[in-house]
HTML snippet that shows the backbone in 3Dmol.js (N, CA, C, O; Angstrom):
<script src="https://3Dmol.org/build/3Dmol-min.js"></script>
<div id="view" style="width:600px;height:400px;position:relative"></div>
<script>
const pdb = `
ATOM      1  N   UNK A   1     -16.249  -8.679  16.474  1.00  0.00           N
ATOM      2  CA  UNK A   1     -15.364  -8.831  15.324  1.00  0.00           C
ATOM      3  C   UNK A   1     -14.074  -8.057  15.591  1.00  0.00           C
ATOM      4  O   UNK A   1     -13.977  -6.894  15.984  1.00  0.00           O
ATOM      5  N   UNK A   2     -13.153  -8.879  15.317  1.00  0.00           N
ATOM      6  CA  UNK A   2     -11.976  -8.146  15.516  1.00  0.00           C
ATOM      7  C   UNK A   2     -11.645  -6.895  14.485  1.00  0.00           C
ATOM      8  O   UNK A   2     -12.275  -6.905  13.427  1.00  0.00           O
ATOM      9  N   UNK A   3     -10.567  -5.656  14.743  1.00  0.00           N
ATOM     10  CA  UNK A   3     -10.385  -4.997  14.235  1.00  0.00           C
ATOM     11  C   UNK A   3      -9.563  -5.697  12.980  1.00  0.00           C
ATOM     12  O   UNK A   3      -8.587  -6.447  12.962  1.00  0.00           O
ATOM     13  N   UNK A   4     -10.294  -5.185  12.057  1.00  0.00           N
ATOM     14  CA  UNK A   4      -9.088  -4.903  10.930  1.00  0.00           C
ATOM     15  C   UNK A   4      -8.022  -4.494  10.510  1.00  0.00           C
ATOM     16  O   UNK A   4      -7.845  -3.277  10.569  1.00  0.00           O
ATOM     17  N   UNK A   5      -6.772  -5.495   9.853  1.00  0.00           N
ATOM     18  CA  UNK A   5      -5.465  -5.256  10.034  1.00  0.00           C
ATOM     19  C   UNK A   5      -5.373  -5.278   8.329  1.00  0.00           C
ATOM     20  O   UNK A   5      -6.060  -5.967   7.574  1.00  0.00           O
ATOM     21  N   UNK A   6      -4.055  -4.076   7.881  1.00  0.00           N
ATOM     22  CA  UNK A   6      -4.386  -3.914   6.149  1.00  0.00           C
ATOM     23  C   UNK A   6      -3.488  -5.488   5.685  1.00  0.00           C
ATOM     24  O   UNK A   6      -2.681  -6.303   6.132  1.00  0.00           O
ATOM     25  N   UNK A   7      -3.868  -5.342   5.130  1.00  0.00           N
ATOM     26  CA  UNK A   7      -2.897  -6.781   3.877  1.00  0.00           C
ATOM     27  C   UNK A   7      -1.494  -6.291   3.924  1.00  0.00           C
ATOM     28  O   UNK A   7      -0.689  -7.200   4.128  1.00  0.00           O
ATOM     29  N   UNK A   8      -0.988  -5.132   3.794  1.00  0.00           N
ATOM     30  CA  UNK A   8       0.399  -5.042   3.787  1.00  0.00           C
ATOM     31  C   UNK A   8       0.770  -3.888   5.190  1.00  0.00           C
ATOM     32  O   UNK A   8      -0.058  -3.127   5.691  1.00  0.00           O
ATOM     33  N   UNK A   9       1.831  -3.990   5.497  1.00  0.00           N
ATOM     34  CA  UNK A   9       2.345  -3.141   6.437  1.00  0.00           C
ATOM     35  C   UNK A   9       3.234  -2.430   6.101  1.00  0.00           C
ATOM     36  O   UNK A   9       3.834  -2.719   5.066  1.00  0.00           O
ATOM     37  N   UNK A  10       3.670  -1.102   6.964  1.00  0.00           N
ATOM     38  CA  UNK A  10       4.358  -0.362   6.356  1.00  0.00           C
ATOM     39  C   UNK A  10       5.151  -1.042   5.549  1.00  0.00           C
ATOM     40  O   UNK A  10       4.870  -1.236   4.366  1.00  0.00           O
ATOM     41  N   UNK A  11       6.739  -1.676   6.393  1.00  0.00           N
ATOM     42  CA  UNK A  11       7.581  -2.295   5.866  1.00  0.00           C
ATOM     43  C   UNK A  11       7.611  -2.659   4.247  1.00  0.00           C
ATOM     44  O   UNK A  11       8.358  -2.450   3.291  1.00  0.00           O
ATOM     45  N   UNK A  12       6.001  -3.513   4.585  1.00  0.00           N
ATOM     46  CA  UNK A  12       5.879  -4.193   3.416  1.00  0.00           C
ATOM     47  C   UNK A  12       5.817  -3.349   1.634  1.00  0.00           C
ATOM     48  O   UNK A  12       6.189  -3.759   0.534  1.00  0.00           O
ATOM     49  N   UNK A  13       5.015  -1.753   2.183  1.00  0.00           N
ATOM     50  CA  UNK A  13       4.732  -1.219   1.275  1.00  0.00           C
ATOM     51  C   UNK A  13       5.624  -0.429   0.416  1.00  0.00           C
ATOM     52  O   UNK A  13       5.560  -0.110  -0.771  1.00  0.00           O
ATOM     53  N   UNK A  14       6.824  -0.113   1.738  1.00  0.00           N
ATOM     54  CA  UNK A  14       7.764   0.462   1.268  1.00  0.00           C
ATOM     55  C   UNK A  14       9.041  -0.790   0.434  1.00  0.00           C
ATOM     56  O   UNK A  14       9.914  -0.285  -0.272  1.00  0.00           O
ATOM     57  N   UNK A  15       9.023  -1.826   0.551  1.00  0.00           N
ATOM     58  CA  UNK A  15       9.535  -2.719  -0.171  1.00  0.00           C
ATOM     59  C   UNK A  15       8.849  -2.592  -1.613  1.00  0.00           C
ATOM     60  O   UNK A  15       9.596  -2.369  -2.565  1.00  0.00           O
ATOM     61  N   UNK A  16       7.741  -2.696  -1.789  1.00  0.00           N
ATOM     62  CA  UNK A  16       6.880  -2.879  -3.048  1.00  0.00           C
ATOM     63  C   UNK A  16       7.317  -1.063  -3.778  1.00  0.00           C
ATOM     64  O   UNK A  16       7.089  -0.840  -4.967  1.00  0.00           O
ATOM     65  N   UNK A  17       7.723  -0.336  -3.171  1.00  0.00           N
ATOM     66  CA  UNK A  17       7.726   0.545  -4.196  1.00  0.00           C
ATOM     67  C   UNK A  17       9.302   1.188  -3.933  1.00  0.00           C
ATOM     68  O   UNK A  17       9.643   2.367  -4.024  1.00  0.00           O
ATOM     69  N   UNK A  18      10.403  -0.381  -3.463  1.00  0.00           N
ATOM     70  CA  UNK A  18      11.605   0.423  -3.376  1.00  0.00           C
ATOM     71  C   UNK A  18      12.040   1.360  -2.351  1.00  0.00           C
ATOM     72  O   UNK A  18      13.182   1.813  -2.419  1.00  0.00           O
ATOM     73  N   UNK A  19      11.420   1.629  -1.606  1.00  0.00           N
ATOM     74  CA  UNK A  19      11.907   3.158  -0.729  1.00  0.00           C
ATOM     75  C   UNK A  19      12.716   2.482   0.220  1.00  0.00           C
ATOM     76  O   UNK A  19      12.788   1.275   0.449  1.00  0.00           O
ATOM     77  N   UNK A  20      13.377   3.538   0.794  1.00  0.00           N
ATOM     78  CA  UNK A  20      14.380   3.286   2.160  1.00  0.00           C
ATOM     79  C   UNK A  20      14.016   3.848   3.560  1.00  0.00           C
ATOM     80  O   UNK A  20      14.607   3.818   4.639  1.00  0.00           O
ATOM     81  N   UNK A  21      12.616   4.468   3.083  1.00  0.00           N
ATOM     82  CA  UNK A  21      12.633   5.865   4.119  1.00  0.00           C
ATOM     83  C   UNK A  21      10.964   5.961   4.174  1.00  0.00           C
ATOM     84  O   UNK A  21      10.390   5.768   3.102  1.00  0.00           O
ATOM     85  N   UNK A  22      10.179   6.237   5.310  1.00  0.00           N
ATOM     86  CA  UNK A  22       8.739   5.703   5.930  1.00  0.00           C
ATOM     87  C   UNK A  22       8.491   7.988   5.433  1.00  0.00           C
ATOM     88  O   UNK A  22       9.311   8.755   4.928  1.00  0.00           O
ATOM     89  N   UNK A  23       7.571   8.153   5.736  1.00  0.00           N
ATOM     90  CA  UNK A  23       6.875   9.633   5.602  1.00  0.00           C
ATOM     91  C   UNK A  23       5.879   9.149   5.492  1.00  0.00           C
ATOM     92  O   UNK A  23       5.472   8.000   5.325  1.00  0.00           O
ATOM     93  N   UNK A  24       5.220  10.654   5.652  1.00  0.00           N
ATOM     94  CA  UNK A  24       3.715  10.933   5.377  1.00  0.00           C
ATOM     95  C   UNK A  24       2.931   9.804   3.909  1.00  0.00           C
ATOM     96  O   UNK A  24       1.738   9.580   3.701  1.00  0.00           O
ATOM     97  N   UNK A  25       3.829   9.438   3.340  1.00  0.00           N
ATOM     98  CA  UNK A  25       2.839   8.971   2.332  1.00  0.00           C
ATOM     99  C   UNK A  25       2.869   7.440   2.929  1.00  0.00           C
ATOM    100  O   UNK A  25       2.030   6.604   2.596  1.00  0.00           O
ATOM    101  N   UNK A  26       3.652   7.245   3.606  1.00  0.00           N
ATOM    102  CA  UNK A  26       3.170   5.584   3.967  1.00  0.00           C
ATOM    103  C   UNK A  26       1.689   5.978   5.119  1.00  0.00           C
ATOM    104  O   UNK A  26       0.653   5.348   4.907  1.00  0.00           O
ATOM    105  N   UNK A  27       1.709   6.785   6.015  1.00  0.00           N
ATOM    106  CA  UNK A  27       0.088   7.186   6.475  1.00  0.00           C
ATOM    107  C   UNK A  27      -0.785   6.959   5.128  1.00  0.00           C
ATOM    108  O   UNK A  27      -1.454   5.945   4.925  1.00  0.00           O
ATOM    109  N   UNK A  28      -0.696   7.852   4.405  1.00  0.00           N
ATOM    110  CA  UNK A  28      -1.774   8.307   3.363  1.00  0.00           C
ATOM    111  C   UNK A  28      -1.919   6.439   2.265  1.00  0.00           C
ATOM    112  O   UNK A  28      -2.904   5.822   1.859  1.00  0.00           O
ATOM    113  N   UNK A  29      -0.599   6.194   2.184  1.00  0.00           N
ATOM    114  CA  UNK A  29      -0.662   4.604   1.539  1.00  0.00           C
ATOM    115  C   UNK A  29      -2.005   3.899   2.417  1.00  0.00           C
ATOM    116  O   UNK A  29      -3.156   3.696   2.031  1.00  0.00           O
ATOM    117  N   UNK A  30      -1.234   3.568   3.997  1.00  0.00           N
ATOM    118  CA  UNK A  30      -2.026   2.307   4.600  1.00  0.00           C
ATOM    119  C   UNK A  30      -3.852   3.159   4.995  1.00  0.00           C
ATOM    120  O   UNK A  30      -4.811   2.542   5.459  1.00  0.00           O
ATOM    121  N   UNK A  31      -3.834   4.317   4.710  1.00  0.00           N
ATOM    122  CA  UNK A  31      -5.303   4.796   5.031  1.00  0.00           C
ATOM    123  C   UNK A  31      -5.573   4.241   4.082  1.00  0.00           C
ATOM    124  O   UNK A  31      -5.935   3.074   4.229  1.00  0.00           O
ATOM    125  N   UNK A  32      -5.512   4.936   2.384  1.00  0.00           N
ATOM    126  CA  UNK A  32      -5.864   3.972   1.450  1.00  0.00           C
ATOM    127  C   UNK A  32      -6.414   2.652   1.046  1.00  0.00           C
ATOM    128  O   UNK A  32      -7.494   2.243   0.619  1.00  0.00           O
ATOM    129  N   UNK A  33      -5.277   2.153   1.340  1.00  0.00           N
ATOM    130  CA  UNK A  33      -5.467   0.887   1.502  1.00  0.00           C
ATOM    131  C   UNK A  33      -6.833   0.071   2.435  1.00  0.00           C
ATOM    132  O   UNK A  33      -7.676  -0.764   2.110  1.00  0.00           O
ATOM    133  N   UNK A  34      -6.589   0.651   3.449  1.00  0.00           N
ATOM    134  CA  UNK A  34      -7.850   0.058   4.552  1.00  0.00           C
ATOM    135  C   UNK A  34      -9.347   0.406   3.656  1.00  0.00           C
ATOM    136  O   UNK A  34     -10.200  -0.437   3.378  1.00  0.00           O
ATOM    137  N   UNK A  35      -9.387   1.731   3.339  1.00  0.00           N
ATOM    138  CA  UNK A  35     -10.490   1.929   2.653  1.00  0.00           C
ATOM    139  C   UNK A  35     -10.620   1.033   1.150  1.00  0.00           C
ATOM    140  O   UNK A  35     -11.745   0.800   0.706  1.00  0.00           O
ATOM    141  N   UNK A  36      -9.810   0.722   0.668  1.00  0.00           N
ATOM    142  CA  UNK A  36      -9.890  -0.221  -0.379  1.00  0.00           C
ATOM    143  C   UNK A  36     -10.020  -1.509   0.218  1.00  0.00           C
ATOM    144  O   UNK A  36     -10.312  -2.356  -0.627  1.00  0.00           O
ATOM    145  N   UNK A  37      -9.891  -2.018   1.529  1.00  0.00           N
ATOM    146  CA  UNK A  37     -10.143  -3.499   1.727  1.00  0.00           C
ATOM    147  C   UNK A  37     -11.767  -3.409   2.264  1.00  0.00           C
ATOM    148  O   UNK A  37     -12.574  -4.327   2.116  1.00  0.00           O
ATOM    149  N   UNK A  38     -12.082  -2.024   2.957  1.00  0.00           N
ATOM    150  CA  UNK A  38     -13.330  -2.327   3.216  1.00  0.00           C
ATOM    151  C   UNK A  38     -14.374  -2.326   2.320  1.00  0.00           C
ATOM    152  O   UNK A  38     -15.492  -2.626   2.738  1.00  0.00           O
ATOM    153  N   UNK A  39     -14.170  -1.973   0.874  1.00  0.00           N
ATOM    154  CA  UNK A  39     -14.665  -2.071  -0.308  1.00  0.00           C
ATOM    155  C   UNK A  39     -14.629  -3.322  -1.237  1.00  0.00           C
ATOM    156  O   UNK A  39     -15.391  -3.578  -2.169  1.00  0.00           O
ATOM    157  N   UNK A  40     -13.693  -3.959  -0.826  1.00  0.00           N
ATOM    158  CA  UNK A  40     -13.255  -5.188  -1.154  1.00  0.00           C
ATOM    159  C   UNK A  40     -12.388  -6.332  -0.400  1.00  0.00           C
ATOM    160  O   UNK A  40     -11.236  -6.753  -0.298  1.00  0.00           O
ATOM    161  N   UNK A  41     -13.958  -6.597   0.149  1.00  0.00           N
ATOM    162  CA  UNK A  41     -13.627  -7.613   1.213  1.00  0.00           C
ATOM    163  C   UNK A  41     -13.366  -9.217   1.193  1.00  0.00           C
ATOM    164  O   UNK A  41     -13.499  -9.887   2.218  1.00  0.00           O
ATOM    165  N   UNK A  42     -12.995  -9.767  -0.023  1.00  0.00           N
ATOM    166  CA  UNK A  42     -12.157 -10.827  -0.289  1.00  0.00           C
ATOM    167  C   UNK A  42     -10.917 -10.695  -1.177  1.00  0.00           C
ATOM    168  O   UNK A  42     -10.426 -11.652  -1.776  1.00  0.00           O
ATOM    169  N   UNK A  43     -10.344  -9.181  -1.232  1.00  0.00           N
ATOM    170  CA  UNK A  43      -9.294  -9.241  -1.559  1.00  0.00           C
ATOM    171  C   UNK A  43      -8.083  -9.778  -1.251  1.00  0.00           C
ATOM    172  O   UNK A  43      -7.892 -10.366  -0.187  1.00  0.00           O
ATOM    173  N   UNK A  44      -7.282  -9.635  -2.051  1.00  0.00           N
ATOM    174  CA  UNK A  44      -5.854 -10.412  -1.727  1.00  0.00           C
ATOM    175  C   UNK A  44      -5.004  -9.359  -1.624  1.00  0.00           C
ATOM    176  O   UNK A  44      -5.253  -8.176  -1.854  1.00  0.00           O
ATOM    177  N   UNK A  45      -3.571 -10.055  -1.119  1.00  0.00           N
ATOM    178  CA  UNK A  45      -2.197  -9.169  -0.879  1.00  0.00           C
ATOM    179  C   UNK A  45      -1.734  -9.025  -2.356  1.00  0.00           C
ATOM    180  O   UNK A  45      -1.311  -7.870  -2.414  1.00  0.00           O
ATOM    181  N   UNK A  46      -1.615  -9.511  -3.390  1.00  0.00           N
ATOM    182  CA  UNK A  46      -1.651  -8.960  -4.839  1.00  0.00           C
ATOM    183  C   UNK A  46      -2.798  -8.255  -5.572  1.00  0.00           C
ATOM    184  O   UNK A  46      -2.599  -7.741  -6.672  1.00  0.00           O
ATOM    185  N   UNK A  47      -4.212  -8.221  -4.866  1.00  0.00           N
ATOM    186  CA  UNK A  47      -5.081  -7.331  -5.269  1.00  0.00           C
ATOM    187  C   UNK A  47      -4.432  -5.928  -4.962  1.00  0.00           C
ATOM    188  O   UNK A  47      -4.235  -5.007  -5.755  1.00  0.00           O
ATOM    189  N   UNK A  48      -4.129  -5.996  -3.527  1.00  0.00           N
ATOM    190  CA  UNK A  48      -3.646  -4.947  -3.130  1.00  0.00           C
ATOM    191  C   UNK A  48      -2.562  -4.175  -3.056  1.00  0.00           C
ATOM    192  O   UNK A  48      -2.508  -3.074  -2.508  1.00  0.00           O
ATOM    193  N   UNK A  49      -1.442  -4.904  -3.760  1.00  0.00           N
ATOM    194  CA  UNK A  49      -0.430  -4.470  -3.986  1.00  0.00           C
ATOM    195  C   UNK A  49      -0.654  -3.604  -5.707  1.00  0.00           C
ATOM    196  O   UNK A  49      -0.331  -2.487  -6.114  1.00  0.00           O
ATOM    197  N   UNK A  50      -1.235  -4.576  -6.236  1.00  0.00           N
ATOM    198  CA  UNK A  50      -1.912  -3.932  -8.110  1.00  0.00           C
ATOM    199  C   UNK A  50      -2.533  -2.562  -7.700  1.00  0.00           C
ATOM    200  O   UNK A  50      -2.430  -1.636  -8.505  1.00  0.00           O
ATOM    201  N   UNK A  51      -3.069  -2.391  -6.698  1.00  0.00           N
ATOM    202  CA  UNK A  51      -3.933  -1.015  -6.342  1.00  0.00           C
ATOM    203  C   UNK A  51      -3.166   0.030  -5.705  1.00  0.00           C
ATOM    204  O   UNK A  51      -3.253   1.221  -6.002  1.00  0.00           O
ATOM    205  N   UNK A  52      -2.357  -0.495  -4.750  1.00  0.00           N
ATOM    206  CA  UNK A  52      -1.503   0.855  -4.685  1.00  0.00           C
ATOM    207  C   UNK A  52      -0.468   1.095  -5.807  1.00  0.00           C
ATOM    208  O   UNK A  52      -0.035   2.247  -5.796  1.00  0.00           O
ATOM    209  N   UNK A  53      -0.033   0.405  -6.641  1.00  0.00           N
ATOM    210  CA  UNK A  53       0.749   0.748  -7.443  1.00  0.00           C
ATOM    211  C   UNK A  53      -0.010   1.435  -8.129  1.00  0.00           C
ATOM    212  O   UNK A  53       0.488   2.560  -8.136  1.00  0.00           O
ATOM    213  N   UNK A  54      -1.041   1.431  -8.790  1.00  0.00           N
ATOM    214  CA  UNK A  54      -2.235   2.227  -9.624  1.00  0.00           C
ATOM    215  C   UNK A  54      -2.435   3.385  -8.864  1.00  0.00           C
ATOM    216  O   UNK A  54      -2.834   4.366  -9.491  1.00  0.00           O
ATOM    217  N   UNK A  55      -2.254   3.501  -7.680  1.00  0.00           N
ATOM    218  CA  UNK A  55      -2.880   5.123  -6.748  1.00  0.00           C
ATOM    219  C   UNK A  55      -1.563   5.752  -5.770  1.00  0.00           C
ATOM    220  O   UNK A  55      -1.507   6.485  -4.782  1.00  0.00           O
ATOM    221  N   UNK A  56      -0.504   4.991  -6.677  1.00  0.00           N
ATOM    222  CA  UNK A  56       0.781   5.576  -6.509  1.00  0.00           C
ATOM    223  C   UNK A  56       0.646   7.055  -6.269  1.00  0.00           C
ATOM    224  O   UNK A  56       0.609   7.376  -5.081  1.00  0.00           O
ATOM    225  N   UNK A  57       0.579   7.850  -7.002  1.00  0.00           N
ATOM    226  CA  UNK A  57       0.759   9.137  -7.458  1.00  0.00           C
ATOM    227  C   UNK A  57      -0.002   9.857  -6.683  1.00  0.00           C
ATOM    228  O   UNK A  57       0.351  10.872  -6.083  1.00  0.00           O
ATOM    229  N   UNK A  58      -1.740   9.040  -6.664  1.00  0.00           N
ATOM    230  CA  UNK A  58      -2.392   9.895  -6.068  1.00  0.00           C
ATOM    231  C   UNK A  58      -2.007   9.653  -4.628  1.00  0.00           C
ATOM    232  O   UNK A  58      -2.640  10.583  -4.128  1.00  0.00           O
ATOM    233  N   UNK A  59      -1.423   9.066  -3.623  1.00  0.00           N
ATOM    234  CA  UNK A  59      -1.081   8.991  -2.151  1.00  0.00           C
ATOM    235  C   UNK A  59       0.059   9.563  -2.111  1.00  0.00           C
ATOM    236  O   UNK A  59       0.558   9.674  -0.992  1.00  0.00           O
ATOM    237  N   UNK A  60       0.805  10.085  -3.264  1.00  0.00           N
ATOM    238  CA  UNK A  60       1.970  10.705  -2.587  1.00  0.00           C
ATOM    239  C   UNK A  60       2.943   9.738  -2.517  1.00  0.00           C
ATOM    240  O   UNK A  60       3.780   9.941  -1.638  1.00  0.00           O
ATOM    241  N   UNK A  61       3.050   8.979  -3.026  1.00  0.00           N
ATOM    242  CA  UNK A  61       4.320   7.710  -2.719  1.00  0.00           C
ATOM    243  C   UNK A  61       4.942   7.771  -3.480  1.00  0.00           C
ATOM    244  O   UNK A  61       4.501   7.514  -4.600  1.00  0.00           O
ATOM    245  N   UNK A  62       6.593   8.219  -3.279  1.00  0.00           N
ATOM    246  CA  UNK A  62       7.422   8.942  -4.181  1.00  0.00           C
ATOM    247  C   UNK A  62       7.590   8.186  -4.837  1.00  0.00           C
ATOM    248  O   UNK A  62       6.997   7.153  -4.529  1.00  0.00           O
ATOM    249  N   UNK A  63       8.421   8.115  -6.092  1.00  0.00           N
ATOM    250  CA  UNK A  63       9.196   7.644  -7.493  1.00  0.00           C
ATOM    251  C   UNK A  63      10.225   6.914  -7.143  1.00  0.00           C
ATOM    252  O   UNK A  63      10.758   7.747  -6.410  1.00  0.00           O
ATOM    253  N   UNK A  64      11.030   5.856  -7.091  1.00  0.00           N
ATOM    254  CA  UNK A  64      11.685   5.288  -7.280  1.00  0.00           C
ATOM    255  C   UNK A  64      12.047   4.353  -7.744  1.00  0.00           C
ATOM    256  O   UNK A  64      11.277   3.480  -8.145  1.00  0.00           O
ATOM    257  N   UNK A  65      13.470   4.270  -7.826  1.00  0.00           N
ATOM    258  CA  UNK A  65      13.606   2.606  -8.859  1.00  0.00           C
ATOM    259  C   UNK A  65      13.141   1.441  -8.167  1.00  0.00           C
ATOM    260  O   UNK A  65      13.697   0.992  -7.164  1.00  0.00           O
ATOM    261  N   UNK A  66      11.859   0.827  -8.840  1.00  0.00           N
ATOM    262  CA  UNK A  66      11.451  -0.325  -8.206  1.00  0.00           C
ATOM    263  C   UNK A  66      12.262  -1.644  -8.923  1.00  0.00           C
ATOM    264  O   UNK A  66      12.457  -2.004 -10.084  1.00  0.00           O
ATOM    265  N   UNK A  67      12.673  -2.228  -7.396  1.00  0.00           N
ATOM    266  CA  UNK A  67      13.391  -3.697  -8.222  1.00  0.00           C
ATOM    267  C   UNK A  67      11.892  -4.616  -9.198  1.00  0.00           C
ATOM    268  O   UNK A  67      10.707  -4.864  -8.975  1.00  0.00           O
ATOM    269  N   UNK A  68      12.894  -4.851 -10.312  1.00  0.00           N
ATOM    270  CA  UNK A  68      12.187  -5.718 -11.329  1.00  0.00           C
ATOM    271  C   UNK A  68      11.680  -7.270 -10.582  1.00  0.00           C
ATOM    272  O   UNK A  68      12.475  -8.032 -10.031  1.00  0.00           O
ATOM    273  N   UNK A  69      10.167  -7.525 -10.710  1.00  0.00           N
ATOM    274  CA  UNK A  69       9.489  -8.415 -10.228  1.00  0.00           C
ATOM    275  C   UNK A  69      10.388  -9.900 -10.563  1.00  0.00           C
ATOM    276  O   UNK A  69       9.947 -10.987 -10.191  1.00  0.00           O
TER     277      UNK A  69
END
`;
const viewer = $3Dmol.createViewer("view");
viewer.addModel(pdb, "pdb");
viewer.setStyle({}, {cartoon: {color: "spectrum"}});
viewer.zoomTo();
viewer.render();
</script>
């Protein structure tokens, strides 16, 4: 079985919450994340986008103005 790749990538994550700039919390984001797909293994890229926005705070993923959906 091939290794597992997360639903979003850095790039991607830092788009979803606005940022300009990669750090330690995009590590602590995509660890997250992996452990939430191996818990939920027919999730989607909007499951998973709803979940890091919810565990925002707790990964450390700073505050910023997110563009309106």
């Amino acid at each position: 079985m091939p290794p597992q790749r997360p639903l979003l990538n850095g790039n991607e994550i830092q788009k979803l919450f606005g940022l300009q700039k990669g750090g330690k919390y995009l590590k602590n984001a995509l660890n997250g994340l992996m452990a939430w797909q191996f818990e939920h293994i027919n999730g989607q890229v909007e499951d998973a986008k709803a979940w890091l926005i919810g565990q925002q705070e707790r990964l450390g993923i700073p505050f910023e103005r997110r563009e309106p959906n």
